[in-house]
VOPAGU-2260 file (C-alpha; in pm, 1 decimal, decimal comma):
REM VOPAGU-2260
SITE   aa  ch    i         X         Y         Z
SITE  UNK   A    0   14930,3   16486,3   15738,3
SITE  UNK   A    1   15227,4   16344,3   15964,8
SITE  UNK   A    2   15276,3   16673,5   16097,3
SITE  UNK   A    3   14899,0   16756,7   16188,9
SITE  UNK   A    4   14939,2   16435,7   16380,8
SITE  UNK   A    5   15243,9   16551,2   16559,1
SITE  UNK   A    6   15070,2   16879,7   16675,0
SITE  UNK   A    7   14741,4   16725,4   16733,5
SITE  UNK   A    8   14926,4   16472,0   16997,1
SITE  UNK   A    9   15138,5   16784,7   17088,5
SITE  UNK   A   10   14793,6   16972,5   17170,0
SITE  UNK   A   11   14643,3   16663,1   17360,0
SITE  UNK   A   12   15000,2   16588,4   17567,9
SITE  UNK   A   13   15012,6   16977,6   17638,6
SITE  UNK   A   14   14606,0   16991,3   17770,1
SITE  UNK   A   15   14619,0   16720,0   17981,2
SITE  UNK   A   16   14951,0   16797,7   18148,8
SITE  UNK   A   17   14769,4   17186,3   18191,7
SITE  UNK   A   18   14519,0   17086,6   18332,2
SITE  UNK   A   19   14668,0   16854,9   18620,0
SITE  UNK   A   20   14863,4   17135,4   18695,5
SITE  UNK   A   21   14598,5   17373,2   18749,1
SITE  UNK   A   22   14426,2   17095,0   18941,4
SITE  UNK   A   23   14727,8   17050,0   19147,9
SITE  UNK   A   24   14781,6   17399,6   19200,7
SITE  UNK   A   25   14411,8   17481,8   19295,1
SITE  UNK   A   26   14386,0   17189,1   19536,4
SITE  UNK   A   27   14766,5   17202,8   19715,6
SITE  UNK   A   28   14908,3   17520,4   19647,5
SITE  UNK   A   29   14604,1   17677,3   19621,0
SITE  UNK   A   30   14396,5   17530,9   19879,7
SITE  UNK   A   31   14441,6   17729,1   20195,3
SITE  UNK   A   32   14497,1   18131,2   20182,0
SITE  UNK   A   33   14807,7   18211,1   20317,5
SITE  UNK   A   34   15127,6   18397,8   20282,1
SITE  UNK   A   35   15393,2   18246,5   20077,7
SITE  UNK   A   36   15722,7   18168,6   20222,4
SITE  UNK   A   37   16048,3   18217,2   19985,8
SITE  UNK   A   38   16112,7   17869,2   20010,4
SITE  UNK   A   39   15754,2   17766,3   19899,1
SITE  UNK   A   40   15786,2   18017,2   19558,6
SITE  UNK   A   41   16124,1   17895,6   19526,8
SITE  UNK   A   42   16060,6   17513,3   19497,6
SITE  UNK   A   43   15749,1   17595,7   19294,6
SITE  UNK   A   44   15902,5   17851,0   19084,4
SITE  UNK   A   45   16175,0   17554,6   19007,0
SITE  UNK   A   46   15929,3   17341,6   18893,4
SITE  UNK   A   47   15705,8   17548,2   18675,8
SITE  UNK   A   48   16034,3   17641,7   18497,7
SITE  UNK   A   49   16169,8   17255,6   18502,2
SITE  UNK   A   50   15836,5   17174,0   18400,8
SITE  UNK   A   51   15830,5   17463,6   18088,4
SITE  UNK   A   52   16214,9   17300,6   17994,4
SITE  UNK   A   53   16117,2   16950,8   17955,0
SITE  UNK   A   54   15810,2   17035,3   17775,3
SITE  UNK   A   55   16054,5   17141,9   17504,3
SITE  UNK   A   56   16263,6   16825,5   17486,8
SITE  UNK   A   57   15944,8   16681,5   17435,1
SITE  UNK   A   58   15874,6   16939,2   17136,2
SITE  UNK   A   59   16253,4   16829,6   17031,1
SITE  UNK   A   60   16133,0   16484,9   17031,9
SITE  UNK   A   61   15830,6   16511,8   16862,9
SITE  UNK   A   62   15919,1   16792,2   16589,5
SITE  UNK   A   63   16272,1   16821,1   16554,5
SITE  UNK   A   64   16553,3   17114,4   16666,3
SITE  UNK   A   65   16399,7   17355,3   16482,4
SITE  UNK   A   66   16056,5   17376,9   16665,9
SITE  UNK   A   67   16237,1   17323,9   16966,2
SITE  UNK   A   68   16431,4   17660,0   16902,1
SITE  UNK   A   69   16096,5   17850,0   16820,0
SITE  UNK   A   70   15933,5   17685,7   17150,8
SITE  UNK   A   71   16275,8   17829,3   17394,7
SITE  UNK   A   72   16323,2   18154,7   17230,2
SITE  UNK   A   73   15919,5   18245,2   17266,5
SITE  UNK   A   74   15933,6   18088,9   17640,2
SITE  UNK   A   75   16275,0   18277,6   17705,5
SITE  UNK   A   76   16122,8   18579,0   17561,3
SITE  UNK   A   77   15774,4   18530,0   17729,8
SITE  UNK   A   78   15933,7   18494,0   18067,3
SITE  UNK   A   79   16126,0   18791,7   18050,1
SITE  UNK   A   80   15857,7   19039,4   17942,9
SITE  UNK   A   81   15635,5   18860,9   18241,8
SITE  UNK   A   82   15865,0   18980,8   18493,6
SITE  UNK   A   83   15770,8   19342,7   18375,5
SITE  UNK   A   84   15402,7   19237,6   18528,8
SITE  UNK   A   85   15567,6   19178,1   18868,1
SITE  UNK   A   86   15634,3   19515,7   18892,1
SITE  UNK   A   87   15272,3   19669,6   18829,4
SITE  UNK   A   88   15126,5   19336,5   19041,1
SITE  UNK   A   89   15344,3   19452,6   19298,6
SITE  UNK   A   90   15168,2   19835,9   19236,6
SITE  UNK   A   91   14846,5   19697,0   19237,3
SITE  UNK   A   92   14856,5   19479,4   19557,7
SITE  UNK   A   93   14973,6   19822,2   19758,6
SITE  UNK   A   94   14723,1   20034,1   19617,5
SITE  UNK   A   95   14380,8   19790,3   19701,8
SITE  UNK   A   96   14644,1   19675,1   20041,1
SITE  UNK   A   97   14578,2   19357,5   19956,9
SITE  UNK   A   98   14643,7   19131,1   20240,4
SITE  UNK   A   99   14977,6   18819,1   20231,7
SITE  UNK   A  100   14735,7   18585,5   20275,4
SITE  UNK   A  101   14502,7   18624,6   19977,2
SITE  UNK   A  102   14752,4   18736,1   19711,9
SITE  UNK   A  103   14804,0   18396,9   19619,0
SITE  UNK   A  104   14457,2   18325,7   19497,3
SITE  UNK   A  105   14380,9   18656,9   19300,7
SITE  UNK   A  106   14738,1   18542,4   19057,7
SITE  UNK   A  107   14585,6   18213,0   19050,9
SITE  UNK   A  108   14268,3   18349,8   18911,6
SITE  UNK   A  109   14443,7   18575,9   18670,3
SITE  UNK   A  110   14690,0   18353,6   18571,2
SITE  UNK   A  111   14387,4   18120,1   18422,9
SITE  UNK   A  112   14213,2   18361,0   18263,8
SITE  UNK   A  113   14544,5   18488,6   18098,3
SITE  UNK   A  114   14540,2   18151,1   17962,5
SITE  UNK   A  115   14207,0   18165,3   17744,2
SITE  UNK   A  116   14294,8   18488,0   17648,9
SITE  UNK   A  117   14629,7   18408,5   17485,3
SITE  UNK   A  118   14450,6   18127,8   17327,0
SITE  UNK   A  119   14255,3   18379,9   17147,3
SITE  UNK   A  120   14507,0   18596,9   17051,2
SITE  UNK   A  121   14750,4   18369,6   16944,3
SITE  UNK   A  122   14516,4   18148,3   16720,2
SITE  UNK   A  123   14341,5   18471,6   16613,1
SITE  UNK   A  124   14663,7   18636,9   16545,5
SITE  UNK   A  125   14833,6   18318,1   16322,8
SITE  UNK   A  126   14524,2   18317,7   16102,8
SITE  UNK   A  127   14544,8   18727,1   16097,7
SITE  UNK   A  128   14898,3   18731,1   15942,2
SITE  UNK   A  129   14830,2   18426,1   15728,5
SITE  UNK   A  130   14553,5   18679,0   15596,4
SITE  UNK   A  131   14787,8   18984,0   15506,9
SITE  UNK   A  132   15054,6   18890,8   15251,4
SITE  UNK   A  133   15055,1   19147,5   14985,5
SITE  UNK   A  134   15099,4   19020,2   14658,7
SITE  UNK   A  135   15502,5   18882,8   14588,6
SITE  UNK   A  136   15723,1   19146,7   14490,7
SITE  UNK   A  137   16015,2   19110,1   14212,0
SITE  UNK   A  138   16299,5   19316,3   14231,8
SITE  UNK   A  139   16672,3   19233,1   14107,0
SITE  UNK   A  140   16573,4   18850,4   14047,3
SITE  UNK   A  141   16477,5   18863,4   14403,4
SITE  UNK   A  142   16078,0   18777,8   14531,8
SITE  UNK   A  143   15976,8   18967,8   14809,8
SITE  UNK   A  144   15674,8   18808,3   15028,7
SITE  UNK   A  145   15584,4   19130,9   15219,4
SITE  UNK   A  146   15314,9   19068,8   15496,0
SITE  UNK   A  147   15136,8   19398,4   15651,7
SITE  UNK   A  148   15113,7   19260,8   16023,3
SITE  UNK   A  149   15408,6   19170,0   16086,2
SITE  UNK   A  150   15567,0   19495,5   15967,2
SITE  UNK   A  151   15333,6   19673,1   16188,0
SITE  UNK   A  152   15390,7   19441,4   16445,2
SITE  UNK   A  153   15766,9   19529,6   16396,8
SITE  UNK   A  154   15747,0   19889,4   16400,0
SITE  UNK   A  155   15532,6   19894,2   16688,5
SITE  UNK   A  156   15795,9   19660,4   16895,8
SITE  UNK   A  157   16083,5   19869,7   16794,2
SITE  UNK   A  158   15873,7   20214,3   16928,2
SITE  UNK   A  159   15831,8   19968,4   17255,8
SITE  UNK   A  160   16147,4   19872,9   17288,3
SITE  UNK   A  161   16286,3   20254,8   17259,7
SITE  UNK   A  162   16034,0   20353,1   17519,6
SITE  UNK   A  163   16118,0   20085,9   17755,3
SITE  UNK   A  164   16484,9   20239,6   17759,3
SITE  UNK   A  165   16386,0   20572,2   17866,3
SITE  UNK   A  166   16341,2   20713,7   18206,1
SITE  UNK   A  167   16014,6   20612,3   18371,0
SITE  UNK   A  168   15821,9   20877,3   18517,4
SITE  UNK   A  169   15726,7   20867,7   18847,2
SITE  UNK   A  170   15382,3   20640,9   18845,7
SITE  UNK   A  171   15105,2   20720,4   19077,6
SITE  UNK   A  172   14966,7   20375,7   19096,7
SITE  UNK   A  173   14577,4   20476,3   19129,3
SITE  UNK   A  174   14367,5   20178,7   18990,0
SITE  UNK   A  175   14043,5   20341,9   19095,4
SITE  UNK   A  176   13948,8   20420,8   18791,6
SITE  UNK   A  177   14067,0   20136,8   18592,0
SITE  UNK   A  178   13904,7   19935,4   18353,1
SITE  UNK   A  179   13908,2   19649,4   18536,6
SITE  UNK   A  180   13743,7   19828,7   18878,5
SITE  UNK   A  181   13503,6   20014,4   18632,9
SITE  UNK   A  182   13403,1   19659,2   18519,0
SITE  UNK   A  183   13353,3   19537,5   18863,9
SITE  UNK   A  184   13127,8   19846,6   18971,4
SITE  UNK   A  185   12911,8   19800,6   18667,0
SITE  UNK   A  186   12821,8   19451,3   18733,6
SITE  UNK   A  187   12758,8   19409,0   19074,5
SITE  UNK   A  188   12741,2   19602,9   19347,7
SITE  UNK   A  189   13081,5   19638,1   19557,0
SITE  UNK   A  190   13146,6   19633,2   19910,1
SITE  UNK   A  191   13471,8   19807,0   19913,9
SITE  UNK   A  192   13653,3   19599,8   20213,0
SITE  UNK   A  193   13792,3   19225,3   20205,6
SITE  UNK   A  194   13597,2   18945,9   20322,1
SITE  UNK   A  195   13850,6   18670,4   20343,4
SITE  UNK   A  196   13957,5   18556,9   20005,3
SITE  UNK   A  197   13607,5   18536,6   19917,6
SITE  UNK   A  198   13511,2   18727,2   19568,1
SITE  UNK   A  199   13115,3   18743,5   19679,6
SITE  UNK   A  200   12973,2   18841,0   20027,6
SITE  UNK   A  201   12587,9   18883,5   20133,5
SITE  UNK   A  202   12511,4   19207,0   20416,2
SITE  UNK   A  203   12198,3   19224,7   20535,9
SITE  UNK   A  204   12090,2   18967,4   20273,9
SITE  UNK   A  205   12213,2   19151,8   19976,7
SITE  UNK   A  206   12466,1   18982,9   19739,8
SITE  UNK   A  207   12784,3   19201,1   19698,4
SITE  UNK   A  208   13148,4   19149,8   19498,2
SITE  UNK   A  209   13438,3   19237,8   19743,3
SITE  UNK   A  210   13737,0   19382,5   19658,4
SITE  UNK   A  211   13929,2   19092,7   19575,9
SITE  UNK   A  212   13720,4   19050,0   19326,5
SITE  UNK   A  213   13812,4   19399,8   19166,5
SITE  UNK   A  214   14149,3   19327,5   19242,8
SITE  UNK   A  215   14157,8   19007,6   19017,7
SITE  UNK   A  216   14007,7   19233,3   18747,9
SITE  UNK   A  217   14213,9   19470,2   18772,0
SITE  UNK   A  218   14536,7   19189,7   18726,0
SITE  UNK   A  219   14337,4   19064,2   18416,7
SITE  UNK   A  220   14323,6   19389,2   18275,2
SITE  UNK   A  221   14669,7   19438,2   18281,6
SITE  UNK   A  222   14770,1   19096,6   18157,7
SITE  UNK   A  223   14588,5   19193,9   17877,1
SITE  UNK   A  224   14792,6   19530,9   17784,9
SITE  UNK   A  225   15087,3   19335,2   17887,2
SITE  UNK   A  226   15015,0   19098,4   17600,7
SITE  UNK   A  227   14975,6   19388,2   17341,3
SITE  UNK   A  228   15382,9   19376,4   17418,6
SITE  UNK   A  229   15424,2   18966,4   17411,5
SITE  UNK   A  230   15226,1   18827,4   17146,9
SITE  UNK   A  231   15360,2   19036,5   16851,5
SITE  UNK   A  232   15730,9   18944,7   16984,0
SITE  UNK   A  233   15651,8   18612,2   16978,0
SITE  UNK   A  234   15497,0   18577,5   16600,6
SITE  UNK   A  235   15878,9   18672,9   16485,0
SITE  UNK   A  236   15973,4   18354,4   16641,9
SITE  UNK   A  237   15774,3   18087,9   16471,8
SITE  UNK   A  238   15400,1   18076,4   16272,6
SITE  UNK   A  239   15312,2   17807,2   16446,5
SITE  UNK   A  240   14981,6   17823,2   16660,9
SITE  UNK   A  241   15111,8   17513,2   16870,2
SITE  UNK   A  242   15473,4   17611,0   16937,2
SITE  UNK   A  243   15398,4   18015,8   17026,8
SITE  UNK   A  244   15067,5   17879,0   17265,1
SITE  UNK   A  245   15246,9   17609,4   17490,7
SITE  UNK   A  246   15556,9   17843,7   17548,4
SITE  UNK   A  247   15356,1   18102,2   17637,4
SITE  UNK   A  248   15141,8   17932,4   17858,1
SITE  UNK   A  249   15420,0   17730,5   18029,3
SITE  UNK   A  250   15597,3   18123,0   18065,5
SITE  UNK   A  251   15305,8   18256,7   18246,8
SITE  UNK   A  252   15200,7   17935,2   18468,6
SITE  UNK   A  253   15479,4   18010,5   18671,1
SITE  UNK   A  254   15429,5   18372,3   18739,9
SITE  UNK   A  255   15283,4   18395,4   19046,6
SITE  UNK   A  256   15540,4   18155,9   19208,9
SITE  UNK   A  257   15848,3   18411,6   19056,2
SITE  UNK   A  258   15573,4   18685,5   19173,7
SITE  UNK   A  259   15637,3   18587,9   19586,1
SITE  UNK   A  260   16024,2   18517,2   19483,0
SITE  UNK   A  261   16136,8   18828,4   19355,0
SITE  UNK   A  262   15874,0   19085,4   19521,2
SITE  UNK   A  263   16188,1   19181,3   19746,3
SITE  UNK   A  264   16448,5   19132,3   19511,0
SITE  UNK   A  265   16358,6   19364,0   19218,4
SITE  UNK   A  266   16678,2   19590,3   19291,4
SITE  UNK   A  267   16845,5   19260,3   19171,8
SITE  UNK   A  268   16767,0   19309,4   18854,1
SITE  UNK   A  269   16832,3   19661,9   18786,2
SITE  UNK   A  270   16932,9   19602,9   18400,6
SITE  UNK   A  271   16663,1   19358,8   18288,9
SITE  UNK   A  272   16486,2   19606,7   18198,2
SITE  UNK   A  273   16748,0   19751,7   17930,9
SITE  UNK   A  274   16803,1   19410,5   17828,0
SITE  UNK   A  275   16438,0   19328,5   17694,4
SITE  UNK   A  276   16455,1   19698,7   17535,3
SITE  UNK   A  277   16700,2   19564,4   17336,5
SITE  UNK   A  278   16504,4   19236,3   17250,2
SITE  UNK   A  279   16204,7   19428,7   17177,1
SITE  UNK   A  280   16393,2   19583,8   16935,4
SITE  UNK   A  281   16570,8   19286,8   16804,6
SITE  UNK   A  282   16291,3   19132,4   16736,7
SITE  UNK   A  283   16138,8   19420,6   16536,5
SITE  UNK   A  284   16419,5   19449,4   16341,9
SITE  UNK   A  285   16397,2   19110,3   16202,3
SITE  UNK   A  286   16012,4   19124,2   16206,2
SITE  UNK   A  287   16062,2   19399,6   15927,4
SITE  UNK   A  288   16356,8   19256,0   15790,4
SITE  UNK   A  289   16184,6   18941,8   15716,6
SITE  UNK   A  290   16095,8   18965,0   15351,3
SITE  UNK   A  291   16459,5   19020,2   15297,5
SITE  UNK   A  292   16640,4   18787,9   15555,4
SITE  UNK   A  293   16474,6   18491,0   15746,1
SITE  UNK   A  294   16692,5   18476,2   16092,2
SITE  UNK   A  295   16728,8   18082,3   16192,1
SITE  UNK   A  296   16515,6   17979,5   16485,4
SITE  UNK   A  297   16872,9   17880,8   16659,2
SITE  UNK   A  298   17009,2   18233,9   16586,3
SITE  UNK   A  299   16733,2   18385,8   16775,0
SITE  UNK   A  300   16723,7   18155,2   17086,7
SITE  UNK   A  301   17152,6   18235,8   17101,3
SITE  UNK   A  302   17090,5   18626,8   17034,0
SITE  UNK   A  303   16746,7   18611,4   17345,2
SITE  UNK   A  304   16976,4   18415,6   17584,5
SITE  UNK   A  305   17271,0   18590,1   17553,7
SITE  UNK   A  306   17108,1   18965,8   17600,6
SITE  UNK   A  307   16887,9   18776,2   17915,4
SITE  UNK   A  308   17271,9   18618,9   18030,0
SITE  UNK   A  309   17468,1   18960,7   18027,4
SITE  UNK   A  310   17154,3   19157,4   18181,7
SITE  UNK   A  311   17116,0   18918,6   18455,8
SITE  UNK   A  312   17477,4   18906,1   18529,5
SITE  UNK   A  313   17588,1   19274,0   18494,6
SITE  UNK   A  314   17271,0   19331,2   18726,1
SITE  UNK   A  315   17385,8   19094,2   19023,4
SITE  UNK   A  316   17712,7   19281,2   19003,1
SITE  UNK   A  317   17557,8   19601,3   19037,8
SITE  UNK   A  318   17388,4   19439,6   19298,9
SITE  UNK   A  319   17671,7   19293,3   19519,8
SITE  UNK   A  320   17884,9   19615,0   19461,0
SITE  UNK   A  321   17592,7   19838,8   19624,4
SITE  UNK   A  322   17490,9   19583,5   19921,7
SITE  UNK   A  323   17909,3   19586,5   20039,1
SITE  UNK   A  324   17897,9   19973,2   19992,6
SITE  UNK   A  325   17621,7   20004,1   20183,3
């Protein structure tokens, strides 16, 4: 009962400090289309993160170092796979040529609706695994509690993460024909130009969707693929509904600050992308592993950080070394 309480109060802290945010970022940051300056993301990218931290002293507070653990390894690991959507949001704007100005609002936009569609699958998902433990296994004196999801989820993370290693082909970055513009084209009709950062626009007294609006489709569409990758990584981490929502959500609500950050600086990270191949698999591992070894929350958060440290550093070397050659 004492620790319904504690996640109920958890939940209610967590909601009201989301929503102020969103309020604050819709009414200031949001307010006015414009382009974002490097210092703007910066101090906002600083805060969404500083934000995200303290949010998990609270946690430590509240629940004790072992929640706290779960909470930073599923926001370390959250934040790192979201960097792999900077890449295709950076794809995406170039295709539809989005304009500076309005790029802004369409993350904004996508950004909240990742966040009622993580609700779904993470509460959906905890109930889902809860749901699949086959019946306990004895074997040598030894009980084995083996639970179908999460091996699937395991196997499938440990395929991703050997895919992410190998060469990318060259992608042709054509969203015409995605499901998110195929959405858009069935439901209204679409004038196919920009009309300020508006997402409806009447000619000649007809009411037409503009492109932005397929363009924030589009970003929805591939949040949602992204998070076929993200929410099984996280369910190694912890069972709890609580703990895997709020880091996720505190992960993502900084995106589109990191987005206008590092849109010129993606060289700068040439082996991040190795380095959450080797999480992905990590994380499999121990997903499938699990009936016979339960890895401590604190040995997961020290294994995350440390492949994220090396990564980061290695890659600014690389980096450095290039820019004085060049």
């Amino acid at each position: 009962m004492k620790y319904i309480q504690q996640e109920g109060t958890t939940l209610l802290v967590f909601g009201i400090l989301i929503i102020a945010l969103l309020l604050v970022d819709l009414f200031i940051f949001n307010k006015k289309s414009h382009k974002v300056s490097i210092k703007e993301a910066l101090k906002w990218s600083i805060m969404w993160i500083g934000l995200g931290v303290l949010f998990g002293l609270y946690i430590y507070w509240d629940m004790g170092i072992d929640k706290a653990s779960q909470y930073y390894t599923a926001f370390l690991i959250e934040k790192a796979l979201s960097v792999d959507n900077l890449f295709v949001f950076i794809m995406v704007f170039r295709f539809f040529k989005v304009p500076d100005a309005y790029q802004h609002k369409v993350l904004f936009y996508g950004i909240l609706g990742a966040i009622f569609m993580r609700a779904i699958f993470i509460f959906f998902g905890v109930t889902l695994i809860e749901l699949s433990y086959l019946p306990p296994i004895h074997i040598a004196g030894h009980t084995l509690k083996i639970n179908v999801v999460m091996t699937l989820f395991g196997l499938f993370l440990i395929y991703a993460g050997w895919k992410s290693w190998q060469p990318e082909k060259e992608e042709t970055g054509d969203y015409s024909h995605s499901i998110g513009t195929q959405l858009i084209h069935k439901l209204f009709k679409v004038d196919p130009h920009f009309h300020g950062d508006r997402f409806f626009t009447r000619i000649n007294g007809k009411r037409f969707a503009t492109q932005l609006l397929v363009v924030v489709a589009v970003i929805e569409f591939t949040d949602l693929l992204f998070a076929v990758d993200s929410i099984p990584a996280i369910f190694a981490i912890s069972n709890d509904p609580v703990i895997l929502y709020t880091s996720n959500i505190f992960a993502i609500l900084g995106l589109r600050a990191l987005y206008f950050l590092l849109a010129g600086a993606f060289d700068m990270f040439y082996y991040l992308k190795h380095g959450l191949a080797f999480i992905l698999v990590f994380i499999g591992i121990k997903m499938v592993i699990a009936p016979l070894y339960h890895f401590p929350s604190t040995m997961s958060l020290l294994v995350v950080g440390f492949i994220l440290a090396i990564c980061i550093t290695l890659s600014l070397i690389r980096y450095r070394a290039h820019k004085q050659a060049s």
